[in-house]
C-alpha positions in Angstrom: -18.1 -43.4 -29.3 -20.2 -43.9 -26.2 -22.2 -46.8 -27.7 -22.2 -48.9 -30.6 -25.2 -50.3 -32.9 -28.5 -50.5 -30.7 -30.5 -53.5 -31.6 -34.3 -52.8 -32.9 -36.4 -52.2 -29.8 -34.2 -52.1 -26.9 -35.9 -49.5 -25.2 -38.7 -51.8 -24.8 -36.4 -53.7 -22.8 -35.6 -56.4 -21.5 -35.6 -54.7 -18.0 -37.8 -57.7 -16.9 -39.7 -54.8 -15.0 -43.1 -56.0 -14.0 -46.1 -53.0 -14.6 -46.9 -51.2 -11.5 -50.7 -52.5 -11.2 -53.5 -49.5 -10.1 -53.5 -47.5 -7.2 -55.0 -49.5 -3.9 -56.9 -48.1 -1.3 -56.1 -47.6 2.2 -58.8 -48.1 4.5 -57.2 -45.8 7.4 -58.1 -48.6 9.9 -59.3 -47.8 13.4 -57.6 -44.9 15.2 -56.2 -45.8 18.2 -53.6 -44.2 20.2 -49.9 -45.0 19.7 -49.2 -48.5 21.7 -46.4 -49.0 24.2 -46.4 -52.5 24.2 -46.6 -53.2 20.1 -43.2 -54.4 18.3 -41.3 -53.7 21.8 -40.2 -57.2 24.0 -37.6 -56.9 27.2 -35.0 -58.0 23.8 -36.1 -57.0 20.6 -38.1 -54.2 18.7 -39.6 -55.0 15.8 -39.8 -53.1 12.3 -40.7 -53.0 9.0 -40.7 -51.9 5.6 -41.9 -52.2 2.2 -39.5 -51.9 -0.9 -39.1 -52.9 -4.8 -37.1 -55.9 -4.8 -38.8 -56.6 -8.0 -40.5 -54.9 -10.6 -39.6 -51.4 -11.9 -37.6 -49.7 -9.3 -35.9 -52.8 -8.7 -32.7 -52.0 -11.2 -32.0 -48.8 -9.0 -33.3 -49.4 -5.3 -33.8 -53.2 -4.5 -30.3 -52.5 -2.2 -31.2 -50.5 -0.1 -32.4 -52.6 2.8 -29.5 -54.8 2.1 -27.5 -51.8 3.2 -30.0 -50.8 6.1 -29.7 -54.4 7.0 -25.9 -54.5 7.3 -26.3 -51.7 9.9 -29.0 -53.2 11.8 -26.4 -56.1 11.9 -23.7 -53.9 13.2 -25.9 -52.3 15.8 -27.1 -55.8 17.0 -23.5 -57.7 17.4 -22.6 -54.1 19.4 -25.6 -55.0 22.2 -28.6 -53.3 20.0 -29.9 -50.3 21.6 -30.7 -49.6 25.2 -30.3 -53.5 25.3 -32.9 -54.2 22.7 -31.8 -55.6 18.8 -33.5 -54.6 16.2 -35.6 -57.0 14.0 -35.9 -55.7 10.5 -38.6 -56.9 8.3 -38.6 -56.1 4.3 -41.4 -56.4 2.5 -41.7 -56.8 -1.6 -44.2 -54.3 -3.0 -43.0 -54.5 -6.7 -43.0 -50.2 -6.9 -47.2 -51.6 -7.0 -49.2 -49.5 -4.7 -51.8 -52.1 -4.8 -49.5 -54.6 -3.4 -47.7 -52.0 -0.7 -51.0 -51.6 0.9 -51.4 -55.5 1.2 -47.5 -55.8 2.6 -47.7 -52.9 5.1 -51.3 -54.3 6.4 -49.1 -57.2 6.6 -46.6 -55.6 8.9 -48.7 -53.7 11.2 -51.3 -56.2 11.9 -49.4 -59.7 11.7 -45.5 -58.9 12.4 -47.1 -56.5 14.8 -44.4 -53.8 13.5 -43.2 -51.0 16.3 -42.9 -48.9 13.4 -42.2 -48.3 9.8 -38.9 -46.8 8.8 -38.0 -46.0 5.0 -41.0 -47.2 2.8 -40.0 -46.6 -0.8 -41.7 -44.3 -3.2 -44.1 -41.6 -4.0 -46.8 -43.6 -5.6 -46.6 -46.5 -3.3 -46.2 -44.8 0.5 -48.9 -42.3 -0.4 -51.7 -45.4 -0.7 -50.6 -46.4 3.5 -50.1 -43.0 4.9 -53.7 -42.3 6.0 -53.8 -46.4 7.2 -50.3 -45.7 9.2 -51.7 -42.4 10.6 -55.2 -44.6 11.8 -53.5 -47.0 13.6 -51.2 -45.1 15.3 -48.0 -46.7 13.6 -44.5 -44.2 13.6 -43.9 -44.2 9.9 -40.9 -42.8 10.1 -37.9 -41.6 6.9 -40.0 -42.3 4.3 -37.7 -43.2 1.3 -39.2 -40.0 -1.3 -39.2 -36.8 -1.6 -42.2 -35.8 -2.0 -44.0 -32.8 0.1 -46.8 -35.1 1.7 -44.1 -36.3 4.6 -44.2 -33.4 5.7 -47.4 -32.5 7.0 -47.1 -32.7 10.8 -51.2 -32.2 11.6 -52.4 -34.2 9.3 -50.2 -37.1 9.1 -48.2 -36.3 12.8 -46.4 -39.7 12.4 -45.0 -39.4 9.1 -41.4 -38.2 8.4 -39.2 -38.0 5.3 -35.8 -38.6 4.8 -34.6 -37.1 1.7 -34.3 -33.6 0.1 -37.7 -32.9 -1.0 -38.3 -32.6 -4.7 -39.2 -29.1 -4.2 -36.1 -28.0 -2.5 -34.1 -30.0 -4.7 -36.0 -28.2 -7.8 -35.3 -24.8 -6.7 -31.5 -25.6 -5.6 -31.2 -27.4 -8.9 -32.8 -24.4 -11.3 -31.1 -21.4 -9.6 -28.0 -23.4 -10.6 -29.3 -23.7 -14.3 -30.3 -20.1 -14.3 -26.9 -19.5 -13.5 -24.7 -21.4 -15.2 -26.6 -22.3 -18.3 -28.6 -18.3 -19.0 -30.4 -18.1 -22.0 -30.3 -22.2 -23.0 -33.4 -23.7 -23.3 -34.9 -25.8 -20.9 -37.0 -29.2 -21.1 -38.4 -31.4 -18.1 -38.6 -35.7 -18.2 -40.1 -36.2 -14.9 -42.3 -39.2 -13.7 -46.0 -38.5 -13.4 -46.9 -38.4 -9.8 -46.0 -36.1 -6.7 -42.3 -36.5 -7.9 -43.0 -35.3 -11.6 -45.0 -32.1 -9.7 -43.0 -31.0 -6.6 -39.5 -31.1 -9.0 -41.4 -28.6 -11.2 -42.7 -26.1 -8.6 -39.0 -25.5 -7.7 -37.4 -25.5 -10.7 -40.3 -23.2 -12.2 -39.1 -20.7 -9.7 -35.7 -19.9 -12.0 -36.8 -21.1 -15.2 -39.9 -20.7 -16.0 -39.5 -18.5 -18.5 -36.7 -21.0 -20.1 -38.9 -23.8 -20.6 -39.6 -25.3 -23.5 -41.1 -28.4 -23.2 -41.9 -30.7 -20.2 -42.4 -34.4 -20.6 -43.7 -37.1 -18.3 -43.3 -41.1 -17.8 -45.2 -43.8 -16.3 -42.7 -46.6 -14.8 -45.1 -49.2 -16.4 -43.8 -48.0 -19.5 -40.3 -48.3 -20.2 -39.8 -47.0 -24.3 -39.2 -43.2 -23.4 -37.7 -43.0 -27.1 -41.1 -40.7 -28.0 -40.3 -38.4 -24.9 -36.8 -37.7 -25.8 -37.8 -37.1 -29.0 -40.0 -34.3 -28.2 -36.9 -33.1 -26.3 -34.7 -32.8 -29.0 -38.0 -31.7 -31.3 -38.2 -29.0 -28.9 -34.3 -27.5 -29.4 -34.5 -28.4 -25.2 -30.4 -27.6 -24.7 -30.4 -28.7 -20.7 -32.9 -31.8 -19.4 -33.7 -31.9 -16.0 -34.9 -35.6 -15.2 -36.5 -36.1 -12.0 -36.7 -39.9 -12.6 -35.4 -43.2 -10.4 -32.7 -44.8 -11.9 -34.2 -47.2 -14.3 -35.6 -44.0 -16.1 -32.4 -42.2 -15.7 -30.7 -44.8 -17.6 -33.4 -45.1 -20.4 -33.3 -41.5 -20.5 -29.6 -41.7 -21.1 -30.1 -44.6 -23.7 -32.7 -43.1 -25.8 -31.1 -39.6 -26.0 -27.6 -41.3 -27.4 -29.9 -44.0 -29.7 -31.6 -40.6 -31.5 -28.1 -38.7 -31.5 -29.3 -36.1 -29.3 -26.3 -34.9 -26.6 -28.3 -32.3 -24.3 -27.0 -31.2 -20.7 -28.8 -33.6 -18.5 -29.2 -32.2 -14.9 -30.6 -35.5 -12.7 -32.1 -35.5 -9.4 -30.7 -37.0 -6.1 -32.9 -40.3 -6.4 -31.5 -41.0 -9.7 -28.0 -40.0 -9.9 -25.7 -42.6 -8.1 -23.4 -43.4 -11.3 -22.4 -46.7 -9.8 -26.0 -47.4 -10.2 -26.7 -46.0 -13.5 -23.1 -47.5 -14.7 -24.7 -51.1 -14.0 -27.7 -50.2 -15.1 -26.6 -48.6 -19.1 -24.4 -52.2 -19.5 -27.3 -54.1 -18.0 -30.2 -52.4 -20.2 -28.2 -51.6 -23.3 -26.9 -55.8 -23.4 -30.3 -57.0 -23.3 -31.1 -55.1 -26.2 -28.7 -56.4 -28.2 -26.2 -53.3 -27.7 -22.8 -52.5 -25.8 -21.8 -49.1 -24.6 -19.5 -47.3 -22.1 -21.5 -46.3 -19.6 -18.2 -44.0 -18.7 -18.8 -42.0 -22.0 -22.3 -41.6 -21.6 -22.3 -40.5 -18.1 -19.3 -38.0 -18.4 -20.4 -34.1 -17.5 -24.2 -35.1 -16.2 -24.7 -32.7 -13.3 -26.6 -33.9 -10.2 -27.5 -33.1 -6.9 -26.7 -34.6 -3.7 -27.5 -34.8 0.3 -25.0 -37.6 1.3 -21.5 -37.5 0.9 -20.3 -39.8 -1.8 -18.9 -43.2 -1.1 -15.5 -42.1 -3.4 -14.9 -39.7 -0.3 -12.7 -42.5 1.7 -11.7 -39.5 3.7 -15.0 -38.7 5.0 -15.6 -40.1 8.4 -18.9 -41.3 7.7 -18.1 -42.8 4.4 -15.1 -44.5 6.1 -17.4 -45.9 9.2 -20.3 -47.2 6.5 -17.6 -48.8 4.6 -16.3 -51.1 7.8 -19.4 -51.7 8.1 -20.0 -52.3 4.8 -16.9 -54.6 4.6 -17.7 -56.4 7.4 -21.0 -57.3 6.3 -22.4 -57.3 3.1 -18.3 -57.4 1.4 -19.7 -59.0 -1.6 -21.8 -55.6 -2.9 -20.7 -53.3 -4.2 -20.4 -50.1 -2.1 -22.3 -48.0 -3.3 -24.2 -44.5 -3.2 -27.4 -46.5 -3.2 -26.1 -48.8 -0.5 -25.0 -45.4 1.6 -28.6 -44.8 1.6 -29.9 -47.1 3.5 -27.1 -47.3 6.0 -27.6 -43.6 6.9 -31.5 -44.0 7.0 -31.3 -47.2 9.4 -28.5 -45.3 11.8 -31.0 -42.1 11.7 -33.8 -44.5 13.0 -31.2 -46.0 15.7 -30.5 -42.6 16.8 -33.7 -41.5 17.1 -34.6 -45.2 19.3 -32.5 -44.5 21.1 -33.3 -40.8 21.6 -36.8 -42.7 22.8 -35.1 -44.1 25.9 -35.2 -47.8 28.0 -38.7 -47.8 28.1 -39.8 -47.0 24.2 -43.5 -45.9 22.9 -44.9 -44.9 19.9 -44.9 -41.8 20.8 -41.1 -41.3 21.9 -40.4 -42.1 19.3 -42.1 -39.6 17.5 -41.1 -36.8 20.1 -37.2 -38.3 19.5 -38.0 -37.5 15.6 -39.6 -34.3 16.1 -36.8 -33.4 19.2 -34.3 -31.5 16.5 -31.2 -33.7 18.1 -30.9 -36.2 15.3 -27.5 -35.0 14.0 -24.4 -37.2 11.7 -24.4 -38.2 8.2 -25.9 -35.7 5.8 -24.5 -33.1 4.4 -27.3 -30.4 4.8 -29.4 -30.6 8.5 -32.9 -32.5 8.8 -35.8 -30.2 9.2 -37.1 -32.3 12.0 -38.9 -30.0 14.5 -42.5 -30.1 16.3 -43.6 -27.9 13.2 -41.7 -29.7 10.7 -41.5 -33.3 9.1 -38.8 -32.3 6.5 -36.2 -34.8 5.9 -32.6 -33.2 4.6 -33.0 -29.7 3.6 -30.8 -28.8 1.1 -28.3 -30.3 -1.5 -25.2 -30.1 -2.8 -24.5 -29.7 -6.8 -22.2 -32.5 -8.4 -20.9 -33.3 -11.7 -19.5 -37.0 -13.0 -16.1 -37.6 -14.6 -15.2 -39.8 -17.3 -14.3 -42.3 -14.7 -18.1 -42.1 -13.1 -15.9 -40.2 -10.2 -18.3 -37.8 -9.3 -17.0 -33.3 -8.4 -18.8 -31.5 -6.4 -19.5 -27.7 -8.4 -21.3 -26.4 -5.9 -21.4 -26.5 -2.0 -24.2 -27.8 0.0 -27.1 -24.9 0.0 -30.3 -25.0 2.0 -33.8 -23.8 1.7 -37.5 -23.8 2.6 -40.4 -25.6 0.5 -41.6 -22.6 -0.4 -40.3 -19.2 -2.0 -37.8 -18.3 0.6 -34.5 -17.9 0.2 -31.8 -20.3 -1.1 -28.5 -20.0 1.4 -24.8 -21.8 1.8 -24.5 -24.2 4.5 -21.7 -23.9 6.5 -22.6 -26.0 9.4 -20.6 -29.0 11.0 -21.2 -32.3 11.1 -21.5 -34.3 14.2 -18.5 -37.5 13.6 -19.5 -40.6 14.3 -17.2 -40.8 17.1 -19.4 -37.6 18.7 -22.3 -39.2 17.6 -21.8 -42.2 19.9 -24.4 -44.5 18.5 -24.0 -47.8 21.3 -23.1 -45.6 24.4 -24.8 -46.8 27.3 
């Protein structure tokens, strides 16, 4: 069996998660055009970000600026770039969009940040965007999928990083429609733009599948009444667009009410080193053991980054010395791969900005199309388009929480176009050349 006896309750858990408090406001601040001189000495730039290193999101994502830190280390002991090292300030928000708006305000008008790189979350980043856009702050790889990154008029110095949810959605429900015809489909997604943008792609293929679509609210971690409607509803495959906490609970509520559908998860909430830790973590504090092996064995998920099990991959095998060099006592992780590839994307693109760095280079770098390396699908990046990644692979998770890939990286648009193979090369980090003079 994949767990034993649950105690009473333990959905309720003992996550220690703190509620996500209301939305706050941005002000948007004074417009002002992009400043040369702000976060940039002879020897240093400057930047910031805001992440959960406590409260709800914390189980799943409070490592990735450890990782983004490890690189920013690396970059600095090889000279920094074009002579300057990188300061890296992180910011708690709690996953609270009340407090983000308090910590980047923080950032931009006291640390005097050059930019912001990788802000964390659909609920949170979308409270700063309008303030970052005002004051003429790069806001750059925004750690979230959702669409609103990618809206060069409107917000022309906001970028995302990841496959967006829609993209991800269609990629992941033309792989339903085809391998799982005629089940029946149910949704558990979280209630914001993530919840939303995962649904206009998957409803693309199957639509007409659908039985039931249930929501969360990462305030609220008992999910037990949402599964239940699952199973109520005969739903054969789930698709959970959730971060990993919810993921987990997911997991841990379907097993508690002896329902055993094909769960298909999305990219920010299927790194099973994560969720391994995360189902012994929440199912001890409840009073429970299982084998987070068992439980985990045959969930399909989708992917942008290569996996850190791929020791052969030469970007996998460059994050790891770094990695071992740095930060040896964490675990390497998918989780951790994340923010090393999203602080070497802002390196390249500093870089890409030249000796004398603005604001503005730095935007043009982003916008320039050059940014090449780790992913496994291209950025979007152009004058026209914010897009992070573009596309996603299709991957399945062994008994062993080894993860298969069971379909090739494929690429797409946001909107009803066309999903195609991608068959492109990567740059190596070798051609990539990061500390070149």
């Amino acid at each position: 069996m994949g767990f034993t006896r649950y105690g009473a309750g333990f959905l309720a858990l003992a996550l220690a998660l703190t509620a996500c408090g209301g939305a706050g406001e941005s002000d948007g601040g004074g417009q002002q055009a992009a400043d040369s001189a702000v976060g940039v000495t002879k020897d240093t730039v400057v930047i910031g970000t805001h992440q959960p290193l406590t409260g709800p999101a914390a189980p799943g994502y409070s490592k990735i600026s450890v990782g983004a830190r490890a690189v920013y280390q690396a970059i600095n002991d090889g000279g920094g770039i074009n002579g300057r090292k990188i300061d890296y300030k992180v910011e708690d928000d709690g996953y609270n969009p009340t407090k983000t708006v308090e910590v980047v305000k923080k950032l931009v008008l006291q640390d005097k940040v050059f930019a912001i790189v990788g802000g964390l979350g659909t609920p949170t980043h979308s409270k700063v965007v309008d303030y970052l856009t005002g004051e003429g702050v790069p806001d750059l790889l925004v750690s979230s999928g959702a669409l609103a990154w990618d809206n060069p008029q409107k917000a022309p110095m906001t970028f995302g990083y990841q496959v967006d949810y829609t993209r991800e959605g269609k990629i992941q429900g033309k792989y339903i429609k085809d391998t799982f015809a005629g089940k029946k489909i149910g949704y558990f997604t979280q209630n914001d733009d993530v919840g939303r943008d995962t649904q206009a792609g998957l409803d693309q293929f199957v639509k007409d599948q659908t039985v039931v679509r249930q929501g969360y609210d990462s305030a609220n971690t008992d999910v037990t009444p949402q599964l239940s409607a699952l199973k109520a509803a005969g739903a054969e495959v789930v698709v959970c667009a959730c971060i990993p906490a919810f993921t987990a609970l997911a997991i841990l509520a379907a097993a508690k009410i002896g329902y055993k559908p094909q769960f298909v998860v999305s990219s920010i909430g299927a790194d099973p080193a994560t969720l391994s830790g995360l189902l012994q973590d929440f199912a001890k504090r409840g009073g429970a053991s299982v084998s987070s092996g068992q439980l985990l064995a045959g969930l399909i998920g989708t992917g942008y980054l290569p996996d850190v099990a791929q020791a052969a991959d030469p970007w996998v095998a460059y994050f790891k010395g770094v990695h071992d060099k740095y930060i040896p006592k964490e675990p390497f992780t998918n989780t951790v791969l994340f923010g090393m590839v999203q602080a070497y994307t802002f390196a390249q693109a500093l870089k890409a900005a030249g000796p004398d760095p603005t604001r503005q280079k730095l935007v043009d770098a982003m916008s320039s199309g050059a940014l090449k390396g780790p992913g496994l699908t291209p950025f979007g990046f152009s004058k026209e388009s914010h897009a992070g990644y573009t596309g996603a692979y299709v991957f399945k998770i062994n008994p062993d929480t080894t993860t298969a890939v069971i379909q090739p990286p494929s690429v797409t648009d946001r909107g009803t176009g066309a999903i195609t193979a991608y068959t492109g090369e990567r740059a190596t980090p070798e051609q990539v050349n990061l500390l070149s003079k």
